[in-house]
N, C-alpha and C positions, 0 to 999 in steps of 0.2 A: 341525623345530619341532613342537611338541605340538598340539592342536587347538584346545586352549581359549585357545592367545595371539591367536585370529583372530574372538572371540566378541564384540568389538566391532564387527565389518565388518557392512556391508550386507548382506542375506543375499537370496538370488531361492531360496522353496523349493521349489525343485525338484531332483531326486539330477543327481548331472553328468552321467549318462549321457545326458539328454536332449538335451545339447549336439549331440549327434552325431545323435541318431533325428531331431533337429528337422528338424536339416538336407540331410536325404534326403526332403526332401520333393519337393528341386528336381532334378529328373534332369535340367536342361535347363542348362546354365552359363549362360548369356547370362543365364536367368532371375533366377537369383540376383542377376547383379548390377544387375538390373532393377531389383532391388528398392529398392538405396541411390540408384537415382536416383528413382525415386517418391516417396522421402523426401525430395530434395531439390525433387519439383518441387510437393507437396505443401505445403513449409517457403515455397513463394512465391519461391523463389530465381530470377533474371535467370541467374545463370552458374554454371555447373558444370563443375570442370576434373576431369578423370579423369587420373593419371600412377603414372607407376612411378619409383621409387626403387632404383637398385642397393645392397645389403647381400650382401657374403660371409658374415655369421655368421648369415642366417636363410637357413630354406629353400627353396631355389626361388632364394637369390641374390635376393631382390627384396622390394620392399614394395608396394601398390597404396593407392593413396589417392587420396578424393572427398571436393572443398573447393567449396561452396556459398558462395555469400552471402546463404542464407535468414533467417526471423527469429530463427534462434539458439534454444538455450532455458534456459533456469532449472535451478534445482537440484531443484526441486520436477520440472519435466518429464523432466530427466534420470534421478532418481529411479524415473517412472513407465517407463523404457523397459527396466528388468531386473525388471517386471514382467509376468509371459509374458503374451500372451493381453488385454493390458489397452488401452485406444484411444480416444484422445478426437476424433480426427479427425469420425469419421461420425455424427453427434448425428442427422441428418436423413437420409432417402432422395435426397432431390434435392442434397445435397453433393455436390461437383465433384471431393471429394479422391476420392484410390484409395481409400489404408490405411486397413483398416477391422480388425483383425485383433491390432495389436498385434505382431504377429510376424516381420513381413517383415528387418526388421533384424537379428536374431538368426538366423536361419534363412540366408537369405541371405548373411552374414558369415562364419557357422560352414562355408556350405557350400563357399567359395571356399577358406578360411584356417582354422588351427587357433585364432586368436588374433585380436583388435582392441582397438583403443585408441578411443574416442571423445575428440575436445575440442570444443566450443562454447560461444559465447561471447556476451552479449548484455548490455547494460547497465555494459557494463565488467566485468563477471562472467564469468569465466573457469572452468568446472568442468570434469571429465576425468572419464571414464569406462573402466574398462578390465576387459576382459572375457576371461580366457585360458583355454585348458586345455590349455597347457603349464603352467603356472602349478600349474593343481588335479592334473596328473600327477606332476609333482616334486614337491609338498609330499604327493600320497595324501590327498587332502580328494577329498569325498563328495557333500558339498555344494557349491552354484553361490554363491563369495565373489566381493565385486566391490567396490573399493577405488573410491570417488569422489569425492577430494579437492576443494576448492574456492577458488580465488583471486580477488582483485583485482588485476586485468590493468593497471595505473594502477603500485603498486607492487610486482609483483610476488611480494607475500606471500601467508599462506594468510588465509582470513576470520576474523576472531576474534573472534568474539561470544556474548552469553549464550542461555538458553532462551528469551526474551520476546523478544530479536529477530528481526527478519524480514529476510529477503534482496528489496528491492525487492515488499514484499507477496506472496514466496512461501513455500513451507515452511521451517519456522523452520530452518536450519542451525546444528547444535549442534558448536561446535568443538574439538575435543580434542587436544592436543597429543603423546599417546599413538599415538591411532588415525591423524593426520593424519604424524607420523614413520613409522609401517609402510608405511599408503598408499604414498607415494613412497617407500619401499625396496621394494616391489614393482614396482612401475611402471618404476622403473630397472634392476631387476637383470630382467627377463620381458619388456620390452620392447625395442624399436628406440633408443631413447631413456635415454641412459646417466646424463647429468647433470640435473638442472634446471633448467640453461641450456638444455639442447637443447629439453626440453620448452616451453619458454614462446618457442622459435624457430619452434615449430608455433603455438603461440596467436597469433604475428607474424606466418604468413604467411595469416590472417582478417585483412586488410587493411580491410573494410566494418564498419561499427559493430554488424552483426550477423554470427552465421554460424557454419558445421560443417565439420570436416575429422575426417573417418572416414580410420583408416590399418587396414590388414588386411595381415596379414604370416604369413610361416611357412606358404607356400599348401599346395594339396594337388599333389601329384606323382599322374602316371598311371605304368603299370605299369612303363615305361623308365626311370624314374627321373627325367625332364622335368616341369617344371609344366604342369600342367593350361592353363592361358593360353599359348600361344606370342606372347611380346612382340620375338624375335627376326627371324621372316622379314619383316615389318613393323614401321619404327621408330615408325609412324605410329599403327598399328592396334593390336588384340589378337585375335587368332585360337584357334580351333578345327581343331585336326587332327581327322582323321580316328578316330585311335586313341582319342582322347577324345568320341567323339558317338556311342560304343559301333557302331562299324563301320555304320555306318546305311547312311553316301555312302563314295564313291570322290575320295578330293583331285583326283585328275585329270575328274573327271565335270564339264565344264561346263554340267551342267542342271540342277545344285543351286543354286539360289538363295543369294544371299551371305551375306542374313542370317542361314544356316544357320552359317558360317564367322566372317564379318568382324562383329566388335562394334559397330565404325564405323557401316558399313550394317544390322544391327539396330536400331542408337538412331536412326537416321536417322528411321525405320517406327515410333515407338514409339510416339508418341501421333499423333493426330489430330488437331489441332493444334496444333503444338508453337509453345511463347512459353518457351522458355529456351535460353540460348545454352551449347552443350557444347564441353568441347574433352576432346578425348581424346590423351594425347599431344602435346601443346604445337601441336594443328591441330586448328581447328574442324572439328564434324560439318555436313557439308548437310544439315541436313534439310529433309524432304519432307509433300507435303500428297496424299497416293497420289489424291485423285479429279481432280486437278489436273495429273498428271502420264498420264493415260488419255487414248487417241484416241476421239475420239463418245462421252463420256461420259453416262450418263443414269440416272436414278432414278426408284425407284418407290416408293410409298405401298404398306406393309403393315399389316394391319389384324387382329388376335384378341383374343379373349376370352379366351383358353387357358391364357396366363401365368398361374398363379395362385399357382404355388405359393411362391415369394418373398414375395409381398401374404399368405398364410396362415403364413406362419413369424413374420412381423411381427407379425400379431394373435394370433398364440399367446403370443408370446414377451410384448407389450402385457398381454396379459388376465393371464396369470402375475404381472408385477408389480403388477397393479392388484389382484390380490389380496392379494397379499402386504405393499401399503400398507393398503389396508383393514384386515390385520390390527394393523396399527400405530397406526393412526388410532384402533382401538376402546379398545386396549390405553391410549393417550396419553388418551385420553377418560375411561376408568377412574379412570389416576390422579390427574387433576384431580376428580372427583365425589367420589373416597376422601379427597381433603384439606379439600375442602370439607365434606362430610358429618364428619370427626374433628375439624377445630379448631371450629366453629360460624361466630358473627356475628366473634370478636373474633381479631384476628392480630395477630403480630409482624412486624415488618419483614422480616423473613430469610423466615418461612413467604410474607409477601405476595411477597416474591423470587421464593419457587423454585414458587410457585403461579403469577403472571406469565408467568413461562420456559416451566411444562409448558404455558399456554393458547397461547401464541404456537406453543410445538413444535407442538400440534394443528392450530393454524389452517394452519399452512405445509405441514403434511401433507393434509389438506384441498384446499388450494391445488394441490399438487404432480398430487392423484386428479381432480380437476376437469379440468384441464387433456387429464392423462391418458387419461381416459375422452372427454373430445370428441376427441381424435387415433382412439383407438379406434372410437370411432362413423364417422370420415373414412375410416380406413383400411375398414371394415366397406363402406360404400357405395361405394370406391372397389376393390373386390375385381371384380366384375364389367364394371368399367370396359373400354372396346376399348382396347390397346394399339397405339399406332402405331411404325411401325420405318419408320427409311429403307434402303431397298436402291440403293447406288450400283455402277454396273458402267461399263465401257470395258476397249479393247482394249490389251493392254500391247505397242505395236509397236518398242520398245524391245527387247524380252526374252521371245517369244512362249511359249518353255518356262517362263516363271517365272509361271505363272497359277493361277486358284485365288479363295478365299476370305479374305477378312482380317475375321478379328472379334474389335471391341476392346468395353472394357465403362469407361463411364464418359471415353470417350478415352482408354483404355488399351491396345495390345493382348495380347488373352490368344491366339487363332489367327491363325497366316499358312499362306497355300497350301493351305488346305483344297479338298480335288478334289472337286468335286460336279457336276452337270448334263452330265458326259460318259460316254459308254457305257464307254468303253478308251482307254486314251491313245494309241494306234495310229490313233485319229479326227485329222479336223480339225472335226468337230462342237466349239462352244463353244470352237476352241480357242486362249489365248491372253485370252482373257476376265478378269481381274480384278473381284471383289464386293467389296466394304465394307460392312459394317454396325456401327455403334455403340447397343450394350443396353445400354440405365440400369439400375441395380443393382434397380430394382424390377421388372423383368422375368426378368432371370437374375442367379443369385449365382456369383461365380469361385470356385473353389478356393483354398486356401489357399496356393497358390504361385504362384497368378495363371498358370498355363498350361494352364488348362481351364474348367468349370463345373462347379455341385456336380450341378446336376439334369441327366441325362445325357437322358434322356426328352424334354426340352422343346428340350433342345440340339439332338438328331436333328431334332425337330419345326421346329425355327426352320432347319435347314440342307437340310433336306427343301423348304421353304418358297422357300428361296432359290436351290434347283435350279431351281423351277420358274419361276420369275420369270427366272433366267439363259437360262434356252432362249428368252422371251419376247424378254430383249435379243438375242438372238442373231436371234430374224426379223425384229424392229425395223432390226436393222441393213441389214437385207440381203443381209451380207455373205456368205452361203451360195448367190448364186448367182454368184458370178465368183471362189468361195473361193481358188484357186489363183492368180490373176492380181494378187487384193489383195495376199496377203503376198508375192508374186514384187516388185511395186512397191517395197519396202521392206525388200529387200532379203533374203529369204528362196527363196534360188534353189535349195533342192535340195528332195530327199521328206524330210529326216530332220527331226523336228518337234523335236528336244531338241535343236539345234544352234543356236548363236547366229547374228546374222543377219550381213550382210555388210560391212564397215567403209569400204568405195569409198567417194568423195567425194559422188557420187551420190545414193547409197544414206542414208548419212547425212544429207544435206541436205533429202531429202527427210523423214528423218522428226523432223529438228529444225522443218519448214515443218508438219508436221501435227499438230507437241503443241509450242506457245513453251515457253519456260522461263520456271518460275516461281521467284522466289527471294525469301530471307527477307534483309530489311537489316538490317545488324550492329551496326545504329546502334539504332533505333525498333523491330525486331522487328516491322514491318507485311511482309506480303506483297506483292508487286510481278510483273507479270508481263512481260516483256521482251520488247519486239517481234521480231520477227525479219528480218533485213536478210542478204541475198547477199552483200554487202559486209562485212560483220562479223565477225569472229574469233573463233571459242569461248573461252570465258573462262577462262583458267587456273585452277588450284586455290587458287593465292594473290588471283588478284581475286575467286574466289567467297566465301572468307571472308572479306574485308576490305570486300564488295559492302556499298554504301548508297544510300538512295533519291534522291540527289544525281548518281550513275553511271548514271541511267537515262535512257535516249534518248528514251523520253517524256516532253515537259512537263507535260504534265496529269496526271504521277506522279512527278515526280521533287525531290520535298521529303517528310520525315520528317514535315511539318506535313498535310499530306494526308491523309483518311480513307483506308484498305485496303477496295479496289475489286478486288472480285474479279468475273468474269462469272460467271453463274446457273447450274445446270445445267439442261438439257432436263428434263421428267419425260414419263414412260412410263405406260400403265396395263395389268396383266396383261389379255391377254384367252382367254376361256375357250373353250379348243378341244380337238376330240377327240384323245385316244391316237395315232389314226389317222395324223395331220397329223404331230405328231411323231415317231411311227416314219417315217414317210416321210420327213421331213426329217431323221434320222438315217441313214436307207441311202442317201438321194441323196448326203450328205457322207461316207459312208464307202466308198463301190461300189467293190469291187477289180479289178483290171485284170489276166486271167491273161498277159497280155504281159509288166508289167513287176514285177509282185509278186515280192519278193524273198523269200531265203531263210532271209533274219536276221528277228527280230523290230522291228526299229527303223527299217525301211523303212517311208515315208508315203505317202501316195496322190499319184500320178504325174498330170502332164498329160489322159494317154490315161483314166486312171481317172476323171476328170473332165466329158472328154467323152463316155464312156460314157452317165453316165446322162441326157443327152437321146435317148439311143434308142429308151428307153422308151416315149416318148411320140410319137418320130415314126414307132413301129413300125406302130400303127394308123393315122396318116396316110396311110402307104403302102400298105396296106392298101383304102381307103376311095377312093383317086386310083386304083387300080387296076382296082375295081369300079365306077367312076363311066366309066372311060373304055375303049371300045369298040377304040381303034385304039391301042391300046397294043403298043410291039415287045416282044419277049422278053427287051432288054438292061435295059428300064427293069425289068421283072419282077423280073429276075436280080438287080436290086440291090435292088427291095423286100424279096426274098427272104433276100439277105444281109445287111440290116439288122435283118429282124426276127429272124434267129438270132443277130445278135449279143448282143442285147436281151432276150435270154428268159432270162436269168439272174437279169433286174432286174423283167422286166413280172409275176411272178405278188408281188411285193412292193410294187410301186406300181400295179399294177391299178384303179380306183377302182369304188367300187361304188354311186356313185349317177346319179341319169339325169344327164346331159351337160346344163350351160348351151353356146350358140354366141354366138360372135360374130368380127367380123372385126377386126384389130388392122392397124394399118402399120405398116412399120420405121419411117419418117421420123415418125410423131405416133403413138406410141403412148402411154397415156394408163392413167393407177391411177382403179381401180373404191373405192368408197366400204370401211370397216372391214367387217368380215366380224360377225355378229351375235356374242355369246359364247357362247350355243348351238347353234350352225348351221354347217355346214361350204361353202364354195362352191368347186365345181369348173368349171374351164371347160376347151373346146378348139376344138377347129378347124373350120370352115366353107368347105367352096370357096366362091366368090363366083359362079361359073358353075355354072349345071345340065346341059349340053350339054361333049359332051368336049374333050377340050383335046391341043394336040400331045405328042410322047413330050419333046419341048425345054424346055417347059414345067413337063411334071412332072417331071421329071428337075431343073430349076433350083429349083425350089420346095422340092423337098425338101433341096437343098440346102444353100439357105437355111437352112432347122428345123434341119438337123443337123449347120452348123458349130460349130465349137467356140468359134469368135471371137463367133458368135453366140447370146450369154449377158447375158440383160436385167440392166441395171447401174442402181443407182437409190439415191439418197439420202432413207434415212428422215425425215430430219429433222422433217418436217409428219406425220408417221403415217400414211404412204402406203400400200398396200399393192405388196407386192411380186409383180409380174406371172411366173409360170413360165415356164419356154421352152415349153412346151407350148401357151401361149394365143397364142402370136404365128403369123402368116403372114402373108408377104410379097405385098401385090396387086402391088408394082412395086418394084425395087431405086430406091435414091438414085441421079441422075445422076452420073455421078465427076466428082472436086472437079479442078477447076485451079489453078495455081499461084497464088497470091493472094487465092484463095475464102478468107471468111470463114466461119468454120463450130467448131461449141462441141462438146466430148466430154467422157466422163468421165475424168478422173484424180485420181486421191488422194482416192478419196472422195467426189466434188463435180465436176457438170457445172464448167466453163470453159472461156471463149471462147479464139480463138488464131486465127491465117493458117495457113494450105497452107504450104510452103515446097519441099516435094519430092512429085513425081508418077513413080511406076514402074506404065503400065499391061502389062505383060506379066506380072508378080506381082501384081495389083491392089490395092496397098495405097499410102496414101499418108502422109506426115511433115506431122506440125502442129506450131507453135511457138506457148505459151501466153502469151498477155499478162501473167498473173501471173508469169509465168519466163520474160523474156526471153533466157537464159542458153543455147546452144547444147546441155549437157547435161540440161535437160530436156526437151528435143525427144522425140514421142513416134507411133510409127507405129499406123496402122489400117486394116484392111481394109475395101473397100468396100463388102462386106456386112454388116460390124458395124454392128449396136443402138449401140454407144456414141457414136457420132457425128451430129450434124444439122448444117444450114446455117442459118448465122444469118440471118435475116429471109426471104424468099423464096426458093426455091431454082430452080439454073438450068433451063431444060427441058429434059426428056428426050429425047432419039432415040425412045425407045419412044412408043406409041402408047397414054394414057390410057384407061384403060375410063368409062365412064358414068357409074360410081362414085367415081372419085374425078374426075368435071367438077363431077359434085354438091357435094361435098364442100369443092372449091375455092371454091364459089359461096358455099357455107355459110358457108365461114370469112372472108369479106371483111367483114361484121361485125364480126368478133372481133381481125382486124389492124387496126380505128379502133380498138376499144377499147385494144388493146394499146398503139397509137401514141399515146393521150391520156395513157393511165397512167403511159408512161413519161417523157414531158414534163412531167406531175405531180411525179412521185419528180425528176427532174432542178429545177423549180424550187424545191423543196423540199428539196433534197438537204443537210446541214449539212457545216460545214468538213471535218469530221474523219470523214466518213463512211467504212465500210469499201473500195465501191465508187464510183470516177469518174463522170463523166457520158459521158464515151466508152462504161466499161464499161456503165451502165445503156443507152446506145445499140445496143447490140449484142448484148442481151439477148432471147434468143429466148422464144417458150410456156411451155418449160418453165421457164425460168430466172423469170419473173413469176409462174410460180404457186406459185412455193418461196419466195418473197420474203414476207419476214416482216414485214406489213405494220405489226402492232401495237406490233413491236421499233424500226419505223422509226419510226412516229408520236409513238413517248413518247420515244426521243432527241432529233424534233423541238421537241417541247413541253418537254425541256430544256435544249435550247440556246436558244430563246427565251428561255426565262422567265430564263436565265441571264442572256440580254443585257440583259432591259430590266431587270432586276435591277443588272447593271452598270451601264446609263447614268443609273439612277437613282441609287447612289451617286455617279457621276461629277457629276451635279446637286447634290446635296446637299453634295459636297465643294469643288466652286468657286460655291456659295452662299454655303458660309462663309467660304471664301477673299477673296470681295468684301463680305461684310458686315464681315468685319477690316477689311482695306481701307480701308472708307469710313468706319471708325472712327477709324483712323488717320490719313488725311486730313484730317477733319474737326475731330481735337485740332490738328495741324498746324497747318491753316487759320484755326482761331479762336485759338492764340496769336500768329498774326500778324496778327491784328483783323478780319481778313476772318469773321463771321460765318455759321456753318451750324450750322441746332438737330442735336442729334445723333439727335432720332428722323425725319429726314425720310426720304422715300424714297426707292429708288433711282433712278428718274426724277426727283425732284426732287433731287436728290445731282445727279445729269448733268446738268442744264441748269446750278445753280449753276456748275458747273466749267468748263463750258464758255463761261460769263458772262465768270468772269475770266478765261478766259483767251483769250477774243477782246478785254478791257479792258487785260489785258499785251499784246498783240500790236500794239495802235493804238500810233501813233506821238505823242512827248506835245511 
């Protein structure tokens, strides 16, 4: 065919080649097809099915197609979408949609497939869009044609109307019976779609009164001749091989995170909170709310001035148009002065017309600059503005190799797994960490593929930012001084850090007990978050997608009518400390161990590597006891001697270099010193309690103490405690050993909890506790006698040994503090609400510490809203058999007076009672 038979069509000017350059924008696949779901979740859409269609005569064998039930659109908007570069989405900064661009559709489409069809539909208006370059290669056209016919979905014809009519108040669709027969000869001989039956069986299956179904066909093949999508090894999913992510990973590497691979598990992560229901593959996606699914999750407050340069493109781009309306405004102003000044006083009607029209164009122009210009003045004051960001982090004990960074923009995300705040991945510094952060578009702008930022500067600057804040959660936690024993708990039992963790029932259960499952209902789309019960069954694939807020075993969440009750997160505040502090807390997590260092690269820090670096600091201990004591043998010498050679690998690195605070700590009550200044660094260490010597048994035990390895202060930030070193503790007297039946609280999982003795072995001196919270035989959990992580609940038994002075004092001291203890806890027990987390058994057996971690302000405001709940309720309950008895006595009272019996009907309810009671002690006489 010639060129000029297609001089009718819609034309996009731009040459074809751009088809193709558009679309290497996205080096990322997933990306791409990111894109047509942003359109949909942008279009307001509830549901989004994604599927594949088999076709022998396209390529790839296959079609992919995404069917919304968003608002649909017009012809008029259809129009605007083979318009490059064009977008009515983002009028505002503070819009919630993504697209802002114009271009994701084309870009994205082109990038998957050679070819798309668009159909939507809305008002019973059915138009088609179809966009090919198989199409512009077999006809040798140059230009981007694009056929977009237009129907009534009702009866299935084409629209037929003149110039003056309007399509539902959109762009006037001019119909041709010329242009409209090519249309669909194109469409059917370049597309999937053969007949125009077939075609308006896709307008059928937009089942909703609104809605789009994007088909993309003809995909693109990687170098094997396979499509780029692998939709075969999963009937479920769509995958990425290896050979398509340009050799990045290894398919068999289990330490690539999935979303790198599985489509599924990408959309799952896609937004931040996600309110649309997808299915990929005729099965729903789970999705996820990532701060929700983190152990000890917490947040912080970030605050700059910095961002500037989005706020500066704005008011450029602002001032740019405001001048180029000014030129219009002057210009509209002219021609009204030139008409008036040429006709004089006297006019015609037609001149009065088109004199009317030019004042009105000016005033609207006017109108348009006014406005204009106070945005600009806003945006102008609002450039210097502090920028706030939330930094959310938690541990991923799910998946401790899959950590990193996630930053989304607008609830989008543009990064996952960005490494930051770690020296080398050979640490356990930070590791296993997950960040969140959400940037509003007037802070940072994405790229035009939405898998980066434009400002690379500010991007560094804000990841920079967020290193440092991760290292803050990382001492928050704690978790760097039992690093090894925590993830051992949960099921990460070897050194290799990129290994997944362990699948035993155990292991699992525990870390299903340390992060519930939260799930989205398929009903209402509210979040819900699912208790967790020993007894309970994990939930198949089929009841997570079909999950509704009706299946949940809590009542006080388990209706669709219910508001979405999510808990809070903790917040954190950075605080500001020197270099010093954390280089040291990076070598004490990374200390290598020449025992067991291996000779691969992928080898982790070992056990022994762990207990190494309390050497350090018990070196000068031993040091210090040996110069204090006079009558010291040669053997105790010999092993001061051999400890501090072990140690001298680590002591010129953690050396400290300012004068010593002392003080004395106990294993049994050791106690967190107040926040540390954010200027100011505090070091403490150790103090004999005796000035006079002590026997070779003595120091010999002591030091043992310090430098067991069991012996590693274990402590829940929750309250912004500070976390006490091994270095500050010594022992005046070991815990008497527990008996069988002793009640007595340790940590596990994170969190002091109480439990009974169950098993005593004093010849290994360790003994087996069994947790109140886990009754279950498999949580049973042993401890040395020595270990910090264990105390005796309430007073503990006496010792063999013989008390120093110091702690009879001490004893005296604290018989105060066990009244106070013992009133507070009869306090919180009368006060306690139904549905509290803790019993009153549990609050009974709640030791020191457990009362001074009790949140007292979290307890008081549940109280004061299960009160106000109640009398809330029984005030209804009044008001509702108020009215119940004033019908009632409505009713009686008609009754009563058509059977002559007399009662006014405003008396009152006391006088209503005695009447009744009149007759009916006057029925009851005998007559």
């Amino acid at each position: 065919m010639m060129m000029n038979q297609y001089d009718c069509l819609n034309k996009a000017q731009l040459s074809f080649e751009y088809l193709h350059t558009n679309s290497t924008t996205h080096t990322f696949l997933f990306g791409a097809l990111a894109e047509l779901v942003d359109n949909s979740r942008d279009a307001g859409a509830t549901n989004l099915d994604i599927y594949t269609r088999k076709d022998p005569s396209l390529r790839g064998g296959f079609y992919l197609a995404f069917l919304d039930d968003g608002c649909g659109m017009h012809y008029d908007d259809v129009f605007n979408v083979i318009v490059f570069g064009k977008s009515g989405k983002r009028h505002t900064l503070d819009s919630n949609q993504i697209g802002q661009y114009g271009n994701g559709l084309k870009s994205g489409a082109m990038r998957i497939s050679n070819d798309f069809i668009l159909l939507t539909k809305k008002d019973n208006i059915g138009t088609c869009l179809f966009l090919s370059r198989t199409f512009h290669q077999e006809e040798h056209i140059t230009q981007i044609m694009c056929p977009m016919p237009c129907f009534d979905l009702i009866t299935q014809q084409p629209i037929e109307n003149t110039d003056n009519e309007q399509i539902n108040g959109t762009r006037t669709y001019t119909y041709d019976k010329t242009k409209h027969e090519l249309e669909m000869y194109l469409i059917t001989k370049y597309s999937p779609f053969k007949t125009i039956d077939d075609l308006f069986k896709q307008f059928n299956l937009i089942t909703s009164s609104s809605g789009t179904l994007i088909v993309l066909y003809n995909v693109k093949l990687s170098d094997t001749g396979e499509a780029e999508l692998n939709i075969k090894t999963d009937p479920y999913d769509m995958l990425i091989d290896s050979k398509n992510r340009r050799n990045l990973f290894d398919d068999n590497d289990d330490s690539i995170p999935p979303e790198y691979r599985s489509f599924r598990a990408y959309v799952s992560i896609l937004y931040c909170e996600p309110r649309m229901r997808i299915t990929i593959q005729q099965r729903r996606v789970i999705t996820k709310r990532l701060p929700h699914t983190l152990y000890k999750p917490r947040q912080y407050q970030f605050k700059s001035t910095r961002f500037k340069t989005r706020s500066e493109q704005e008011i450029k781009k602002c001032e740019q148009e405001l001048e180029s309306l000014d030129e219009r405004i002057r210009e509209a102003d002219s021609q009204v002065h030139d008409i008036q000044q040429r006709l004089g006083i006297t006019y015609t009607i037609d001149e009065r017309t088109r004199l009317r029209k030019l004042q009105i164009h000016a005033a609207d122009l006017k109108d348009i600059a006014n406005r204009l210009r106070t945005g600009l003045l806003r945006k102008k004051s609002e450039l210097n503005t502090t920028k706030i960001l939330t930094f959310t982090f938690g541990l991923n004990i799910q998946n401790r190799a899959a950590d990193g960074v996630f930053v989304y923009n607008c609830g989008r995300l543009i990064k996952m797994y960005e490494k930051i705040g770690q020296p080398n991945k050979k640490t356990l510094y930070c590791r296993g960490v997950i960040g969140i952060v959400d940037v509003p578009s007037i802070v940072l702008e994405p790229t035009h593929n939405k898998q980066s930022f434009a400002d690379e500067k500010e991007y560094h600057f804000l990841l920079k930012n967020i290193g440092e804040y991760m290292r803050q959660y990382w001492t928050d936690t704690g978790v760097e001084h039992y690093i090894k024993e925590f993830w051992e708990t949960y099921g990460y039992r070897d050194d290799q850090l990129d290994r997944p963790p362990s699948n035993d029932s155990e292991a699992i259960k525990r870390r299903q007990v340390a992060v519930p499952m939260l799930i989205q209902c398929n009903k209402c789309l509210k979040w819900r978050r699912l208790p967790y019960s020993t007894n309970t069954m994990p939930l198949t694939q089929a009841q997570l997608e079909s999950w509704q807020c009706s299946n949940n075993t809590d009542i006080l969440n388990n209706s669709c009518l219910l508001n979405e009750k999510l808990e809070g997160i903790p917040e954190g505040e950075l605080k500001q400390k020197s270099q010093e502090i954390n280089n040291q807390s990076r070598v004490l997590s990374r200390a290598p161990s020449p025992l067991t260092r291996s000779s691969t690269n992928n080898k982790r820090i070992s056990n022994a590597e762990i207990s190494s670096t309390t050497l350090n600091a018990t070196s000068k201990l031993s040091t210090h006891l040996s110069n204090a004591s006079s009558s010291s043998s040669s053997s105790t010498t010999n092993s001061q001697k051999r400890s501090i050679s072990t140690s001298r690998s680590l002591s010129t690195k953690a050396k400290p270099k300012k004068k010593i605070k002392r003080r004395i700590i106990k294993t049994h009550d050791t106690t967190n010193d107040d926040d540390d200044d954010d200027d100011e660094e505090e070091e403490t260490s150790l103090l004999t309690t005796e000035q006079t010597s002590r026997s070779n048994n003595q120091q010999t035990s002591l030091l043992d103490s310090v430098t067991s390895t069991n012996y590693v202060q274990i402590l829940d930030d929750d309250n912004d405690t500070e976390n006490i070193d091994q270095s500050e503790i010594i022992t005046v007297g070991p815990l008497p050993p527990p008996t069988i039946g002793a009640r007595v609280s340790a940590m596990y999982q994170g969190a002091r909890r109480p439990g009974q003795v169950i098993n005593v072995n004093d010849k290994r001196g360790i003994f087996k506790m069994r947790f109140d919270e886990f009754p279950s035989p498999e949580f049973d959990y042993s401890f040395s006698y020595k270990s910090s992580a264990w105390s005796y609940v309430g007073t503990p038994p006496p010792s063999t040994t013989t008390r120093s002075s110091i702690d009879e004092t001490n004893t005296n001291e604290n018989e105060p503090l066990f009244t106070i203890a013992k009133k507070f806890k009869a306090l919180i027990k009368f006060m306690l609400p139904p549905d509290w987390e803790l019993t009153r058994e549990q609050v009974t057996s709640m030791n020191y510490d457990d009362l001074s971690r009790f949140d007292v302000g979290v307890f008081m405001q549940s109280y004061r809203e299960k009160m106000t709940k109640i009398v809330e309720q029984r005030k209804a309950d009044e008001a509702h058999w108020r009215t119940l008895a004033q019908r009632l006595q409505t009713e009686v009272t008609e009754l009563l007076n058509l059977s002559g019996k007399s009662i006014p009907i405003d008396c009152s309810m006391e006088d209503f009672e005695q009447r009744i009671q009149n007759y009916s002690t006057q029925v009851e006489k005998p007559h």
